[in-house]
C-alpha positions, 0 to 999 in steps of 0.5 A: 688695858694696862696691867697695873689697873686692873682694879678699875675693871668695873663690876657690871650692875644687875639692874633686875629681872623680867619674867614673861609667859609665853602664850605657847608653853606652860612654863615660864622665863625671865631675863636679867638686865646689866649695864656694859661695865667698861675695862678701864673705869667707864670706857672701854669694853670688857671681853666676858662675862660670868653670870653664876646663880646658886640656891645659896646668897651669893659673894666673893667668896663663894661665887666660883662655887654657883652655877655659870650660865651658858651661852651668854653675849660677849660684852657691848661698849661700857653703857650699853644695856644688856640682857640674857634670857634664863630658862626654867628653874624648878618651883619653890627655890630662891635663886641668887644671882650674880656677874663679873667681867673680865677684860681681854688680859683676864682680870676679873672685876669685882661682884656685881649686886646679887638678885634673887628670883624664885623659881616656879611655873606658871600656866598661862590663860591664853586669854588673859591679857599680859603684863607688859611695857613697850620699847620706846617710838619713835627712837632715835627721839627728837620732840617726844616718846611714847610706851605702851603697857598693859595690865592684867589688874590694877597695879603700882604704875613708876617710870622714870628716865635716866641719863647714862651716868645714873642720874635721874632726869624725869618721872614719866608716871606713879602712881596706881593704874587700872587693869589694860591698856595704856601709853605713856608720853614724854616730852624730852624736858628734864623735871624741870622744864629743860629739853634734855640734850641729844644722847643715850637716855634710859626709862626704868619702869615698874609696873606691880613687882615687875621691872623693865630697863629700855634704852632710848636715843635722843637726837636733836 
């Protein structure tokens, strides 16, 4: 990257957090979910990542003083979707969280978005069924895609997909779903009726007040 433009390192974008209980153990996890930023604007590859939380609303100012996360991935290519798994904060405390990048020549980009998460345990009933959303199959995609999901209980049911640029081409589901199982389809046309191009797409669900990033690919 060239000096001078260290400015358009891109801040990467939290787009939420995912709690899950495993079926073995008494205590929960979650994981954050990211964009790849690029170092140059939208191309590129950024070279490390910060990723602080804090018990305090997080900013510029006092970010250095937050909590790094450990062990966290090194950057993948600008657009590629990314994830790490937080272990157990203690119960009833508001967390903030928030990232920045830095490229090879260690300029930092600005702050991401700040998200917050309480943390707390949660015991699991062995027998209960989770509340899940599945990758996409097949992918790559050619004619159709399909998700599976379940629900515990009957909840707020949204997905819809994005192109890789942020805009949204097509809602697969709203609207509220009765507790179980069930799939979802998509038939690769925009809301308009247009097959949608070969390339990297994106389907954000939210399923109650929890949320899912999956990546899928399109080949024609």
């Amino acid at each position: 990257m060239n000096p001078s433009r260290s400015s358009a390192l891109l801040a990467a974008c939290l787009l939420g957090l995912l709690a899950s209980v495993p079926s073995t153990t008494s205590a929960t996890s979650f994981s954050v979910h990211w964009t790849a930023p690029g170092d140059d604007s939208l191309t590129g590859r950024a070279s490390l990542y910060d990723l602080r939380y804090s018990s305090a609303p997080i900013t510029a100012a006092n970010f250095q003083q937050a909590t790094p996360f450990t062990g966290l991935p090194l950057p993948a290519p600008a657009g590629t979707m990314e994830s790490f798994t937080v272990s157990v904060l203690p119960d009833g405390v508001l967390y903030y969280m928030a990232l920045r990048s830095a490229d090879e020549l260690g300029h930092w980009s600005g702050l991401s978005n700040v998200v917050a998460r309480l943390g707390q345990t949660t015991y699991a009933d062995p027998s209960a069924l989770a509340l899940s959303f599945s990758s996409p199959w097949p992918n790559p995609a050619r004619q159709s895609v399909r998700w599976a999901y379940s629900l515990p209980h009957a909840a707020q049911v949204q997905v819809d997909v994005f192109d890789i640029a942020g805009r949204h081409l097509h809602t697969v589901a709203t609207g509220v779903r009765g507790a179980g199982r069930g799939e979802l389809s998509w038939d690769l046309r925009d809301d308009r009726g247009r097959p949608v191009d070969a390339g990297v797409y994106f389907a954000k669900a939210r399923l109650g007040s929890m949320e899912w990033i999956k990546r899928l690919l399109v080949v024609r």
